[in-house]
N, C-alpha and C positions, 0 to 999 in steps of 0.2 A: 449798861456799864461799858466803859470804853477799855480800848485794848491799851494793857499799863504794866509793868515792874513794880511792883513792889516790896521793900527789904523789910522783911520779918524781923531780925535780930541781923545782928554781924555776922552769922555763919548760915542766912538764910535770907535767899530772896527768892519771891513768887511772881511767875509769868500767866498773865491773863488775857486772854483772847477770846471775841465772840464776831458773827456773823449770821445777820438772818436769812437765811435761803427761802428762795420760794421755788417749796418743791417740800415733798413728804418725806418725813422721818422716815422711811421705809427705801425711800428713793435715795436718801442721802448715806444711808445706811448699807447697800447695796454697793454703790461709788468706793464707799472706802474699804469693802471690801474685797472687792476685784482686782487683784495686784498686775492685770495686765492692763486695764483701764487707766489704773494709778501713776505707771510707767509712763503712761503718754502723755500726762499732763503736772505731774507731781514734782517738781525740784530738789525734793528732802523726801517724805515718807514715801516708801514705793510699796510698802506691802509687808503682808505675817503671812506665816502657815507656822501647823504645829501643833498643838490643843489650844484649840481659840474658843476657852472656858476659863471661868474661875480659877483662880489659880495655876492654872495649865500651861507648860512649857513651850517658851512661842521662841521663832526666828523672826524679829524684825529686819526689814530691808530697808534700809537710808542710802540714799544718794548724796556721796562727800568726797568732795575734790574730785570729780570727774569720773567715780568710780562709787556702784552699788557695792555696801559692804551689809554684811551679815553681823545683828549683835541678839544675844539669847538675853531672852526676857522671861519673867515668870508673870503673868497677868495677875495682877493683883484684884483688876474689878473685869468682868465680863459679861453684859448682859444684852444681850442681842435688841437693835434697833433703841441703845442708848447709851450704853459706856464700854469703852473697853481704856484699860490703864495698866501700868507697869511701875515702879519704883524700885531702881537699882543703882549700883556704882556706877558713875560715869569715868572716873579715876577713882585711884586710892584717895578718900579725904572728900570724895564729893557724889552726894547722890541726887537722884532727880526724881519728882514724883509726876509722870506726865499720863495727862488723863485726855480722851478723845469723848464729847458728850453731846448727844444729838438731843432736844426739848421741843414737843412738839409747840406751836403757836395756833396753830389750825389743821384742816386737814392736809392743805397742802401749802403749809408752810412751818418754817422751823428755826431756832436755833441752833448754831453750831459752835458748840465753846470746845476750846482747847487751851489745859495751863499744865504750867509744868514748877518743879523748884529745882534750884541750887542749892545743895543745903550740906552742910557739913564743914570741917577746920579750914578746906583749901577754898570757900566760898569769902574766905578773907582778902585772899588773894584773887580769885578769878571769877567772883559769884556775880559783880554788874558785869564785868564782860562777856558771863555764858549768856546771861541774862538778856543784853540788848541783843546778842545773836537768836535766841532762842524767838524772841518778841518780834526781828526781823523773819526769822524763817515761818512761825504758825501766822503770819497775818499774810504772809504770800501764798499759804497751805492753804487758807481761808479762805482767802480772794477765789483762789484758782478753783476749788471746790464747790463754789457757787457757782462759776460759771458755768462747772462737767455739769453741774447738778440741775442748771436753768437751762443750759440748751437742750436737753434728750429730751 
């Protein structure tokens, strides 16, 4: 599958993103969760702590406009060495369902998908604009993650 946008309805559009690493779910899984590793090479996600479980109340770290900011997440899927996701408000009127998903291919090798949505009344107004943003930042995520992932 290639990395694409897709509009669901009018008030909903889906970002989808993959890349195959070579290198082990386990190794890749390790990567994204060291938030001092992430910091040195990461342009957008830098990191969680918090309950990084099921449902469990996490501090996301994004890197935006020149500054790490802090936004609370409630993990909606969490299962070590394969998903971790969140689905919340992005604004009033717009939420995002963004999922992080490691699939193993071999023993040491892997896919990495990353999608998220737009979805909601203000997806009328700004849902292909989060959209191509969103499809610019996880394929940069992606790029760079294979690389942390291939050199070590």
């Amino acid at each position: 599958m290639e990395n694409k946008i897709e509009k669901k309805s009018t008030m909903q559009y889906q970002v989808h993103t993959e890349i195959e690493i070579e290198a082990s779910v386990s190794k890749v899984w390790t990567i994204l969760m060291d938030n001092n590793e992430l910091a040195k090479w990461s342009t957008s996600f830098q990191g969680m702590k918090g309950e990084l479980k099921k449902n469990g109340n996490a501090i996301i770290f994004f890197l935006f406009g020149g500054k790490v900011r802090e936004v609370k997440h409630n993990l909606i899927e969490f299962e070590e060495n394969k998903i971790f996701a969140w689905s919340d408000p992005i604004i009033p009127g717009l939420r995002d369902h963004h999922q992080f998903i490691i699939k193993s291919i071999s023993e040491n090798k892997c896919k990495f998908i990353q999608s998220d949505q737009a979805k909601g009344f203000m997806a009328l107004f700004i849902g292909k604009y989060m959209s191509k943003n969103m499809l610019n930042w996880y394929t940069d995520f992606n790029a760079k993650l294979k690389i942390a992932a291939e050199i070590k």
